[in-house]
C-alpha atoms as an extended CHARMM CRD file, in Angstrom:
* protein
*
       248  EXT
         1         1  UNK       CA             61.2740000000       19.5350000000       30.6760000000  PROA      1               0.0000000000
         2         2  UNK       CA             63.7650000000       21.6780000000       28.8100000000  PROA      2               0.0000000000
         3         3  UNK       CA             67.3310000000       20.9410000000       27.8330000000  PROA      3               0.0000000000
         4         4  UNK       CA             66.7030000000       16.7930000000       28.5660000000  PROA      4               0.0000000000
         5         5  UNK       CA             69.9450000000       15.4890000000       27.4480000000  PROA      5               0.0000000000
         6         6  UNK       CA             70.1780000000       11.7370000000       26.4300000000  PROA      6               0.0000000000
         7         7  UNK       CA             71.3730000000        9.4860000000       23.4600000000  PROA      7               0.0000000000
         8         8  UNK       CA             69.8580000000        7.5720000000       20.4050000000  PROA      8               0.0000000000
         9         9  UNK       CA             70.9560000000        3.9530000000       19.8870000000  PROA      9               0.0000000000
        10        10  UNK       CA             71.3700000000        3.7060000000       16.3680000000  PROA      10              0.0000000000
        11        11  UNK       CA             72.5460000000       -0.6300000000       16.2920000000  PROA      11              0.0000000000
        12        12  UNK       CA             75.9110000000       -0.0200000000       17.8410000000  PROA      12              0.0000000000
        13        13  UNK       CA             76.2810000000        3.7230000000       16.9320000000  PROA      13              0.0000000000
        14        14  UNK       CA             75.3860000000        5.9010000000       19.9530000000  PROA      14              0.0000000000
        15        15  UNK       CA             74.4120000000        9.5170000000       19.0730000000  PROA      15              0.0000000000
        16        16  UNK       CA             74.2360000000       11.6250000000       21.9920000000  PROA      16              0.0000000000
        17        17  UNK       CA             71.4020000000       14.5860000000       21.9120000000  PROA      17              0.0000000000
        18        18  UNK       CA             69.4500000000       17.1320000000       23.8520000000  PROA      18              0.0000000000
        19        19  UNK       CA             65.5260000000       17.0720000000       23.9030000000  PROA      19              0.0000000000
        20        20  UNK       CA             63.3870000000       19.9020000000       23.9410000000  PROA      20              0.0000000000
        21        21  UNK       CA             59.2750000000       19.9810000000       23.4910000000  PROA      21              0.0000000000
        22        22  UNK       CA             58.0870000000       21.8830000000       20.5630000000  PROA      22              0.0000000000
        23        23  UNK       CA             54.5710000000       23.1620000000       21.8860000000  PROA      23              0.0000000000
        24        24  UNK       CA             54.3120000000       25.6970000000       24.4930000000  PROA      24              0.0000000000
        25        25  UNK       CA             51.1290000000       25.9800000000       26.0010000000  PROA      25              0.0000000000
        26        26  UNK       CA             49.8290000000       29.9500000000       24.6460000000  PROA      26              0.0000000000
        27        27  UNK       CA             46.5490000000       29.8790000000       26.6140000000  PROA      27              0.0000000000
        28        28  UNK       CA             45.6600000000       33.2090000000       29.0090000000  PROA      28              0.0000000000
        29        29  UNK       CA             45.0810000000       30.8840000000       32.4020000000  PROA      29              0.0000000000
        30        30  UNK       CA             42.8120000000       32.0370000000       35.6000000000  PROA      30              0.0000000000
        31        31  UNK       CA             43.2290000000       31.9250000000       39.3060000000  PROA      31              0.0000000000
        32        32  UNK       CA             40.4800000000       30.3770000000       41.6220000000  PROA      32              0.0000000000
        33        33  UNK       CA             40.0590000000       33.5750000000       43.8520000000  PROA      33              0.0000000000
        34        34  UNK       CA             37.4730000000       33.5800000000       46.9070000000  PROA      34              0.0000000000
        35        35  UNK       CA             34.5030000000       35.6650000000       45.8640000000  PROA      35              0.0000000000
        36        36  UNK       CA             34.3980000000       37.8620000000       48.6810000000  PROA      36              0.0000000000
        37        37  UNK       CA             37.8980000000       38.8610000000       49.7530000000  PROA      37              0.0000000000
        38        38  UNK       CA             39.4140000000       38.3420000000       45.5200000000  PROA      38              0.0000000000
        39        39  UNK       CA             42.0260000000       36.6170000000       47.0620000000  PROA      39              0.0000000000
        40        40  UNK       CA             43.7300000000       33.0710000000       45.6810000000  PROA      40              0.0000000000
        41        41  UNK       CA             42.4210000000       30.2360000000       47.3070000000  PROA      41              0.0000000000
        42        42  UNK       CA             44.9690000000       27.3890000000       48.4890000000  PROA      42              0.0000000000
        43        43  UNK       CA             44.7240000000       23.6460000000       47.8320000000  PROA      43              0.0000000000
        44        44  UNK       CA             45.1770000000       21.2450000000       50.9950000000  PROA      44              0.0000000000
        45        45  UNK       CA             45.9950000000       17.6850000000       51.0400000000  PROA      45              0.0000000000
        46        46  UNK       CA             43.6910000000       16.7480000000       53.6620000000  PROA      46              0.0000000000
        47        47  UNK       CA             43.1300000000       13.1400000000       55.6360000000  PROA      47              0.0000000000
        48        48  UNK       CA             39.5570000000       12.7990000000       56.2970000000  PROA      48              0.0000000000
        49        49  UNK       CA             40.6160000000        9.2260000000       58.4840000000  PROA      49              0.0000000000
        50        50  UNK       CA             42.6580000000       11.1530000000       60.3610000000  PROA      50              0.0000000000
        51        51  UNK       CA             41.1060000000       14.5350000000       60.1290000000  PROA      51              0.0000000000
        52        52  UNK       CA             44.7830000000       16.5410000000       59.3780000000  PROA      52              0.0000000000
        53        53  UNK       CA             46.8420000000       18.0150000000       56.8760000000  PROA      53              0.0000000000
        54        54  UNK       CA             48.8320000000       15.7360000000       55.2580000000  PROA      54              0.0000000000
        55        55  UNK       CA             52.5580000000       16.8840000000       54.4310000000  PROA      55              0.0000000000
        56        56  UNK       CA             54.4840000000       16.0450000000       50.9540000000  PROA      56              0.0000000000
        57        57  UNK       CA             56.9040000000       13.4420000000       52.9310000000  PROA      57              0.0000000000
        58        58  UNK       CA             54.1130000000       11.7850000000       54.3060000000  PROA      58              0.0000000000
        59        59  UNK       CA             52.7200000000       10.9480000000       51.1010000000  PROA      59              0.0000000000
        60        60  UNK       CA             52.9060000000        7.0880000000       49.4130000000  PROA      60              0.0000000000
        61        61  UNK       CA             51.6850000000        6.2940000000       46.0180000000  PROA      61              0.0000000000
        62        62  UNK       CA             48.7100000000        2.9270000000       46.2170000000  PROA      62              0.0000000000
        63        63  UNK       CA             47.6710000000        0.8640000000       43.8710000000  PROA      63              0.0000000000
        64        64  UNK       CA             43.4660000000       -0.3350000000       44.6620000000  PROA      64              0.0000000000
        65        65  UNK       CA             43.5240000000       -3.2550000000       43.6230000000  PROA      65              0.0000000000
        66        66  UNK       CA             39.6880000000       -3.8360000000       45.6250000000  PROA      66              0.0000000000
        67        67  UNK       CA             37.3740000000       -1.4810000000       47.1640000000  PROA      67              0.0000000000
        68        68  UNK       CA             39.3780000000        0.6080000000       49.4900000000  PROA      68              0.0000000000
        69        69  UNK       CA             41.9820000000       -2.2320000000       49.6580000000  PROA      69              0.0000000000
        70        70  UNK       CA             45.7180000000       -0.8450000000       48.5440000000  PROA      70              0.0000000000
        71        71  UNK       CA             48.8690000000       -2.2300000000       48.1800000000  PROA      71              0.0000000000
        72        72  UNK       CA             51.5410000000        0.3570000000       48.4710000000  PROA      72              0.0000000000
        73        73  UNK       CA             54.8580000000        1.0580000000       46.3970000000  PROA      73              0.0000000000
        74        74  UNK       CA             57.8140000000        2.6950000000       47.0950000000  PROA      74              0.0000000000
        75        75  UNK       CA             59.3020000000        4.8920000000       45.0980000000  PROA      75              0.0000000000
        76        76  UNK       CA             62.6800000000        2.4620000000       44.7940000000  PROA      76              0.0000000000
        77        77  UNK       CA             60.1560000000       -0.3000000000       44.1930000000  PROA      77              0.0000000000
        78        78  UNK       CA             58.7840000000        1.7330000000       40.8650000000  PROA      78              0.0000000000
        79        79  UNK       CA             62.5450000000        3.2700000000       39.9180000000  PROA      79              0.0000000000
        80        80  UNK       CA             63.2330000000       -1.2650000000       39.7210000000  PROA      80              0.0000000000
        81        81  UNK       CA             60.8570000000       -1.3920000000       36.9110000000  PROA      81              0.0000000000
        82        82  UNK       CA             61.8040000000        0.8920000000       34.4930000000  PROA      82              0.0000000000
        83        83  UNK       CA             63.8470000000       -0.2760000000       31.5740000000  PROA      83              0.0000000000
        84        84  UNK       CA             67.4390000000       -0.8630000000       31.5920000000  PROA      84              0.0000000000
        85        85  UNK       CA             68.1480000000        2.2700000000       29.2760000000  PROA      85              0.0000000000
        86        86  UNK       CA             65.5280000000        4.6460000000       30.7700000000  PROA      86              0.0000000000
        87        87  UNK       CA             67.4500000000        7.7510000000       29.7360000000  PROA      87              0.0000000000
        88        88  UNK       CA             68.2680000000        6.1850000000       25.6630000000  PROA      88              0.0000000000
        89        89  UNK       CA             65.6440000000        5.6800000000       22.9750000000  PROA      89              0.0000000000
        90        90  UNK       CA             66.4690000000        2.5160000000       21.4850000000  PROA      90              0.0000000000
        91        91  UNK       CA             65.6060000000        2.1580000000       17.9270000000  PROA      91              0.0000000000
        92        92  UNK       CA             63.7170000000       -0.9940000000       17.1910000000  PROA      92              0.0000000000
        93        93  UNK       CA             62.9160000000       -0.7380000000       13.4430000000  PROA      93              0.0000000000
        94        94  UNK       CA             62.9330000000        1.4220000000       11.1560000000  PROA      94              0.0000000000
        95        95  UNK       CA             59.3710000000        1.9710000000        9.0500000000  PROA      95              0.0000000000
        96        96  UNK       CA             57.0590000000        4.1070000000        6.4730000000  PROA      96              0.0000000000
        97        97  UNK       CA             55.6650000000        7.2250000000        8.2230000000  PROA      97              0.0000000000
        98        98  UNK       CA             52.1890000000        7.0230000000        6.0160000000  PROA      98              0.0000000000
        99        99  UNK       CA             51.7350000000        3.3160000000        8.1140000000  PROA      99              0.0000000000
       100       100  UNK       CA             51.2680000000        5.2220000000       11.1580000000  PROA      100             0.0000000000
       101       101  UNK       CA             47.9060000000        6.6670000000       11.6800000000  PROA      101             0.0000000000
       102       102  UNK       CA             48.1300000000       10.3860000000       12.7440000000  PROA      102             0.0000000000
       103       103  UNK       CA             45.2980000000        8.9480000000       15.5070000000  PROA      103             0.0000000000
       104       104  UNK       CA             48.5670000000        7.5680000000       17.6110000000  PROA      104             0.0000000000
       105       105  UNK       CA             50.6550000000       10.8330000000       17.7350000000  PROA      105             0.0000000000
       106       106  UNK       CA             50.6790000000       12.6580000000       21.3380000000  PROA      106             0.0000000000
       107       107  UNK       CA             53.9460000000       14.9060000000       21.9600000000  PROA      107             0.0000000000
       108       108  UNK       CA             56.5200000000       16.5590000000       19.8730000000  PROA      108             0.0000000000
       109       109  UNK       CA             60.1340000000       16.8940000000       20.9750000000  PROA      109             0.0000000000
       110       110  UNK       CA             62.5120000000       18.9090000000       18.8970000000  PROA      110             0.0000000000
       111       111  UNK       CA             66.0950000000       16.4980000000       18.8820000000  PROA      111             0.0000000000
       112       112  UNK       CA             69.5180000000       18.2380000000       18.6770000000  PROA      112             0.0000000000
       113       113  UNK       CA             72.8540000000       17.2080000000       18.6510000000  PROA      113             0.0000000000
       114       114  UNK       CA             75.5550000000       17.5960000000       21.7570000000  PROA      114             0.0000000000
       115       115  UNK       CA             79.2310000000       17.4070000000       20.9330000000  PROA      115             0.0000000000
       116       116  UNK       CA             80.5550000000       17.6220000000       17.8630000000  PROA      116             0.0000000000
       117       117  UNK       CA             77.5990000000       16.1130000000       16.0210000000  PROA      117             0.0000000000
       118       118  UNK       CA             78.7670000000       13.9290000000       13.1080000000  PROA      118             0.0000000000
       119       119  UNK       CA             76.9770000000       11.1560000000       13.9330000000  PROA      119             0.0000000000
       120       120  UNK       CA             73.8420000000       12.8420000000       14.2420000000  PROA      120             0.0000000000
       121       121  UNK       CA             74.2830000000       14.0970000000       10.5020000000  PROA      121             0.0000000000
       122       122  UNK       CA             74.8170000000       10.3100000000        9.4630000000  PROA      122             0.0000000000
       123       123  UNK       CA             71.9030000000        9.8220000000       11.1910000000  PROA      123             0.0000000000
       124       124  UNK       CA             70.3850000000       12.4900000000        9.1020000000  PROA      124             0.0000000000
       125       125  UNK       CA             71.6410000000       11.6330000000        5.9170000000  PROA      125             0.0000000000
       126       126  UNK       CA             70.7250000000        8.5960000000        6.4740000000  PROA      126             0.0000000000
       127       127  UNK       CA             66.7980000000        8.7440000000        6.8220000000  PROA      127             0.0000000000
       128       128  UNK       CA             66.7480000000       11.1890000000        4.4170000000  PROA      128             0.0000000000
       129       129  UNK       CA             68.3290000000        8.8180000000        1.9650000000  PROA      129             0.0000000000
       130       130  UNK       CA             65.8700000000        5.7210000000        2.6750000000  PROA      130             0.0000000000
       131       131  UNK       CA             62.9820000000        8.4780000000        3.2900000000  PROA      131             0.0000000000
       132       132  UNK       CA             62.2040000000        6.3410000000        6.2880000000  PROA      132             0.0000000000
       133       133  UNK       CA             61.4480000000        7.0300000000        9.5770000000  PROA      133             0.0000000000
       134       134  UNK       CA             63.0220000000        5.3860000000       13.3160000000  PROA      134             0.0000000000
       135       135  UNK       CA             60.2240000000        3.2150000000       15.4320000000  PROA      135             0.0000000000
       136       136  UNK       CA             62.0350000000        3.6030000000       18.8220000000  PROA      136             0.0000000000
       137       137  UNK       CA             61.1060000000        2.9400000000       22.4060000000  PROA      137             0.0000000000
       138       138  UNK       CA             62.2640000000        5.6200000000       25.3830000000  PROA      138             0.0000000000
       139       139  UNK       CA             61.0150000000        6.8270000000       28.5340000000  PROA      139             0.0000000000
       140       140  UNK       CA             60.1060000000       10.3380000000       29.9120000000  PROA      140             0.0000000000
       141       141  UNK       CA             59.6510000000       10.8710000000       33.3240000000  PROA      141             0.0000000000
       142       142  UNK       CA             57.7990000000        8.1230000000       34.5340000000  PROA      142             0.0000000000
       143       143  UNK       CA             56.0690000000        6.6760000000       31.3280000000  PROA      143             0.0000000000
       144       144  UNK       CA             57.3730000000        4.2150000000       28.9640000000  PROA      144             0.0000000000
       145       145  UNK       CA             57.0220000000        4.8640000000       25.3100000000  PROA      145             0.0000000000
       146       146  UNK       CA             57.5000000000        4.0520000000       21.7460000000  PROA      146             0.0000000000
       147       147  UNK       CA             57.8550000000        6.8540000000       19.0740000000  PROA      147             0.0000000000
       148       148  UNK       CA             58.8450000000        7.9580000000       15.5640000000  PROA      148             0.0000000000
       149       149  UNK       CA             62.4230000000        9.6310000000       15.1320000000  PROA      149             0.0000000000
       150       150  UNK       CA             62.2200000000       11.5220000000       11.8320000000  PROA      150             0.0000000000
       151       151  UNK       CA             64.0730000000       14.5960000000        9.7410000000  PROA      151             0.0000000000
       152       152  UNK       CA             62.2210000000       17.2930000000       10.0290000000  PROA      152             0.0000000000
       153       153  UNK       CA             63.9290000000       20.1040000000        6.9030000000  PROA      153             0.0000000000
       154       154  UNK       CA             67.3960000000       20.5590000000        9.4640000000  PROA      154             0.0000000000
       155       155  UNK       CA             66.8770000000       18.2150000000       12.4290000000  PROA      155             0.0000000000
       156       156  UNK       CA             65.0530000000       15.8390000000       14.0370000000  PROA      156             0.0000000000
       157       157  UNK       CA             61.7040000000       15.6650000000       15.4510000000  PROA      157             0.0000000000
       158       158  UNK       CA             61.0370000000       13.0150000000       17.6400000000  PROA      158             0.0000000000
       159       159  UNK       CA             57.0410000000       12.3300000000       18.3400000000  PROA      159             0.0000000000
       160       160  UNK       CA             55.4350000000        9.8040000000       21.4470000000  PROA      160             0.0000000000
       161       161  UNK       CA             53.0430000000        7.3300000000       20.3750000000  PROA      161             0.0000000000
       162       162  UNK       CA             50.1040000000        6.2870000000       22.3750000000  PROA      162             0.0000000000
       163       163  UNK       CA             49.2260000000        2.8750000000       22.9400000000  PROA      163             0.0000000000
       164       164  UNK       CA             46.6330000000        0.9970000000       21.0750000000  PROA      164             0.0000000000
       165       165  UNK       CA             45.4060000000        0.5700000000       24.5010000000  PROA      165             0.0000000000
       166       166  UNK       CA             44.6800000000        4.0570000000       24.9080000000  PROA      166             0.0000000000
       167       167  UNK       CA             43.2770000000        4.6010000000       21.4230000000  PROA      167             0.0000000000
       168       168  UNK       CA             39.7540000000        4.6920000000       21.5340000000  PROA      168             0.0000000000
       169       169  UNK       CA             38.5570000000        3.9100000000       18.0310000000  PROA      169             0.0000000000
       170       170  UNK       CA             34.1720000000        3.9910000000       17.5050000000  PROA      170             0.0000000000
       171       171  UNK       CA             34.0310000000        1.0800000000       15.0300000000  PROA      171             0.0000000000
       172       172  UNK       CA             30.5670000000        1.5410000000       13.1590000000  PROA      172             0.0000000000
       173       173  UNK       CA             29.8460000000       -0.2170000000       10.2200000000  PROA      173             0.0000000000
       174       174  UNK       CA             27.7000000000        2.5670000000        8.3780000000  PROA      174             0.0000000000
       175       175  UNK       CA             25.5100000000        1.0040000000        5.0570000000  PROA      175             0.0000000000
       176       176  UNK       CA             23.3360000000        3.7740000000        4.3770000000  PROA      176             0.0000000000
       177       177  UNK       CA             22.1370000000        4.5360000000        0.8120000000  PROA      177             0.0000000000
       178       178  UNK       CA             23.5130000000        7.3040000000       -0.9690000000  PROA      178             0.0000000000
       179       179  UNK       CA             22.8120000000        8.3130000000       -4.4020000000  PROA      179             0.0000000000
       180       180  UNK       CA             25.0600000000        9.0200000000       -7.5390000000  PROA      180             0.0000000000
       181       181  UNK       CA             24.5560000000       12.8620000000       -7.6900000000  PROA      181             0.0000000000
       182       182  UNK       CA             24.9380000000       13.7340000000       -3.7690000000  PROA      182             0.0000000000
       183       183  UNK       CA             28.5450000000       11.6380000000       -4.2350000000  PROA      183             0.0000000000
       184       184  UNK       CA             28.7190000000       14.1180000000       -7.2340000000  PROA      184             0.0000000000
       185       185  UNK       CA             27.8620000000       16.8460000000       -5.3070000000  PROA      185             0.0000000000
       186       186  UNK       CA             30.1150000000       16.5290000000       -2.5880000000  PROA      186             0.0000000000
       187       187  UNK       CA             33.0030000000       15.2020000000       -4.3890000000  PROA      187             0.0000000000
       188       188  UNK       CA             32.7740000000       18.5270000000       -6.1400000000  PROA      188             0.0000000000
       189       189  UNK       CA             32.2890000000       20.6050000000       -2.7500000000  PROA      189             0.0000000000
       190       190  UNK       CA             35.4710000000       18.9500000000       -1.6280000000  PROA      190             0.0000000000
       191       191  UNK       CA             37.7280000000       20.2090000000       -4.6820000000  PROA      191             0.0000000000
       192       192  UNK       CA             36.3510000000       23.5590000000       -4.3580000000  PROA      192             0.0000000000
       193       193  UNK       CA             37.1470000000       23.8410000000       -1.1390000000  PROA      193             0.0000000000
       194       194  UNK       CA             40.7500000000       21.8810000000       -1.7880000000  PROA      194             0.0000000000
       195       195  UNK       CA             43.6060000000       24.2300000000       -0.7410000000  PROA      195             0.0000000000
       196       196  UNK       CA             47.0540000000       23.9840000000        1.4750000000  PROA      196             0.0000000000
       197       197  UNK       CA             48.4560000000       23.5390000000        4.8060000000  PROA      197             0.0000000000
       198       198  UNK       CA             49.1640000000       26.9850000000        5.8340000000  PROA      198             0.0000000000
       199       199  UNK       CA             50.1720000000       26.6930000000        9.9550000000  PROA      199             0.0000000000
       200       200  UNK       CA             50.7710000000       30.2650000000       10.2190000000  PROA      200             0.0000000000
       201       201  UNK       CA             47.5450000000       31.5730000000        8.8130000000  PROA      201             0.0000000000
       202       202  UNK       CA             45.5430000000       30.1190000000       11.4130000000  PROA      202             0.0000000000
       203       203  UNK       CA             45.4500000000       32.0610000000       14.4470000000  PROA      203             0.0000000000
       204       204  UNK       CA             43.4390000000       30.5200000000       17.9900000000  PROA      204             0.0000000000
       205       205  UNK       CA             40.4080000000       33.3130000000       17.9020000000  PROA      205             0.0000000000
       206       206  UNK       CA             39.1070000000       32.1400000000       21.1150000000  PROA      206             0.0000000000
       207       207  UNK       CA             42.8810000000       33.4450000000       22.7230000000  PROA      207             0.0000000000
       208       208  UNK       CA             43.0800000000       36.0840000000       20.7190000000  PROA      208             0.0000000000
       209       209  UNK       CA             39.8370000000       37.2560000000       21.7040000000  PROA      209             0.0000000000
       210       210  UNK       CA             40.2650000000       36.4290000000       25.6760000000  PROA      210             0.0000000000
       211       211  UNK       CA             43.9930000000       38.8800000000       25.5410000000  PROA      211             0.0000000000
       212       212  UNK       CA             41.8410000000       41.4420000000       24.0740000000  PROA      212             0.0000000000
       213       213  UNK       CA             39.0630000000       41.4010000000       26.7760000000  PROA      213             0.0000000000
       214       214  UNK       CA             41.6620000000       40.9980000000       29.2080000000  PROA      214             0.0000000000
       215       215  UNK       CA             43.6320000000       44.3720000000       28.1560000000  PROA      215             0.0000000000
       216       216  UNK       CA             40.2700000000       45.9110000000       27.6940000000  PROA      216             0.0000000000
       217       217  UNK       CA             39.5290000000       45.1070000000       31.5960000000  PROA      217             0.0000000000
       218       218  UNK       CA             42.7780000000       46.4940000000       33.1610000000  PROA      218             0.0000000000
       219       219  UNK       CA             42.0650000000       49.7640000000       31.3940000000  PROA      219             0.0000000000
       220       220  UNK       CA             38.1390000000       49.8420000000       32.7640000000  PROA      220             0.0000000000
       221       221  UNK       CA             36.3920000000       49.1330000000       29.2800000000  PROA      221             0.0000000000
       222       222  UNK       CA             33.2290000000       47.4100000000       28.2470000000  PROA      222             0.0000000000
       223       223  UNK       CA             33.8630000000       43.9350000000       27.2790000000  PROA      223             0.0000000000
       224       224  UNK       CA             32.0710000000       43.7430000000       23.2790000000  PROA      224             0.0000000000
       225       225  UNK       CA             31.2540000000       40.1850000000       22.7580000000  PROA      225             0.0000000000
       226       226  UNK       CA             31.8430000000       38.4200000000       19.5700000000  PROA      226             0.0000000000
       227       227  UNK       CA             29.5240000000       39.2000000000       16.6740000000  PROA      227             0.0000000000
       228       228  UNK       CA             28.1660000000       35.4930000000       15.9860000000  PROA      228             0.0000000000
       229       229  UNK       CA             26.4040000000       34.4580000000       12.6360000000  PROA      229             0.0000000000
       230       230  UNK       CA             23.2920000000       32.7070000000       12.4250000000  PROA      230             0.0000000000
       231       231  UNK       CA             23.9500000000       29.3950000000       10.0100000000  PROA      231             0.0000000000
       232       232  UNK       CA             20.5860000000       28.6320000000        8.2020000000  PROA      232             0.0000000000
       233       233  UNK       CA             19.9510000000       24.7160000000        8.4390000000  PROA      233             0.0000000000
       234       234  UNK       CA             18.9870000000       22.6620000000        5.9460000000  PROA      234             0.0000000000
       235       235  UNK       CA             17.9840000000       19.6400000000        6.4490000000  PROA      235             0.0000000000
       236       236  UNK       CA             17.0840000000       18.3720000000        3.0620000000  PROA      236             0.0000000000
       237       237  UNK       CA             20.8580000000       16.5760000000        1.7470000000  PROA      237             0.0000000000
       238       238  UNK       CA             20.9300000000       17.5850000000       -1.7620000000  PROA      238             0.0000000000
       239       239  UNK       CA             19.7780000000       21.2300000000       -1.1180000000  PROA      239             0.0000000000
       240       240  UNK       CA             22.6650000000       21.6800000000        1.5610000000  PROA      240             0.0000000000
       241       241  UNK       CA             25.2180000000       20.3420000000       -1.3040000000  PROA      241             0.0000000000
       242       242  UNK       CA             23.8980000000       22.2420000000       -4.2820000000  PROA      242             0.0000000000
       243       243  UNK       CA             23.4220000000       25.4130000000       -2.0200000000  PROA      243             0.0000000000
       244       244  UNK       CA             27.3130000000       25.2000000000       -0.4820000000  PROA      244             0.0000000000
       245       245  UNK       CA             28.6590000000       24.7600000000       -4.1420000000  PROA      245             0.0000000000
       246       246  UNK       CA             26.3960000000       27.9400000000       -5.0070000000  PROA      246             0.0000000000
       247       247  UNK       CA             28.1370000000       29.8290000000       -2.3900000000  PROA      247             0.0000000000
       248       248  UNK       CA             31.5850000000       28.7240000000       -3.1250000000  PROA      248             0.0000000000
């Protein structure tokens, strides 16, 4: 989804802007090959009712709404129910970005202006000012959703909310004892170890790692595995604390 144009509603003001996602997936991926031939293997769509191949334009979307009982929509049937503004993100309020827990981020869209852009600086200048951020609702492709319009340094970053719905939150009451000097302890582990955000110091090892071995295969080396240390436990609390802040 690159290059998504559309438009904020900012009250009456409409600001009209280009989308873009921020993360690119950076994994190495693999191919399901048959064993014996190292070929790719192909995925039907297969009716076992009707014991054939099922094509693309033969396909409906169903809802089961009992066992093996479906009621079936058409695709003008969902386009009906999608908001008025599908293609807009319509600001609803405008809010504190430390009242929404980081729990209900999911996607990151980087927001740029089209035209000749002086609205989107107001819009700018204006967040910055109140240091506040935009609660607006949108949808992308076929999902409805709320998110947070902020400024992000030069532009904006728009971010998807899930649902509260689709936040699953373990809610344990925990009342165990602890003591004075293990709260010491591990109040003092914590400033030790206290330090910065630092995004571009931390590097995905399991990636890095996989490239290697990969490179190392196409030119007919030995694949070395990772040298892994062996982490002495300790079960005993107040031994693990004093004997971290030792190391540190």
């Amino acid at each position: 989804m690159a290059n998504t144009h559309s438009s904020i509603n900012f009250g009456l003001v409409n600001i009209p802007i280009v989308m873009n996602p921020i993360i690119r997936n950076n994994d190495s991926t693999f191919n399901q090959l048959h064993e014996k031939c190292k070929k790719r293997i192909n995925y039907i769509k297969y009716c076992p009712t009707c014991k054939t191949k099922v094509s693309e334009k033969d396909i409906v979307k169903g809802f089961e709404y009992e066992k093996d009982k479906y009621i079936i929509f058409e695709k003008e049937e969902l386009n009906k129910l999608k908001p008025e503004n599908e293609h807009e993100k319509d600001i609803v309020s405008f809010i504190d970005l430390k009242s929404v827990d980081p729990i209900y981020f999911e996607k990151s869209y980087d927001i740029d202006y089209t035209g000749k852009g002086k609205a989107y600086y107001l819009f700018c200048e204006a967040l910055k000012k109140t240091k506040l951020v935009a609660l607006a609702k949108t949808v992308i492709g076929n999902k409805f959703y709320y998110c947070i319009l902020r400024f992000n340094k030069k532009n904006i970053i728009m971010t998807t909310l899930y649902f509260e719905e689709e936040v699953n939150i373990k809610e344990d009451n925990l009342n165990l004892k602890i003591t004075d000097k293990e709260l010491s302890l591990a109040v003092e582990l914590i400033k030790n170890l206290k330090g910065k955000f630092e995004p571009n110091k931390y590097k995905d090892e399991y990636q890095n790692n996989l490239k290697e071995a990969i490179n190392n295969k196409i030119e007919g080396k030995t694949i070395k595995g990772v040298k892994k240390k062996n982490k002495k436990k300790i079960n005993d609390l107040m031994e693990a604390l004093e004997k971290s802040l030792k190391e540190k």
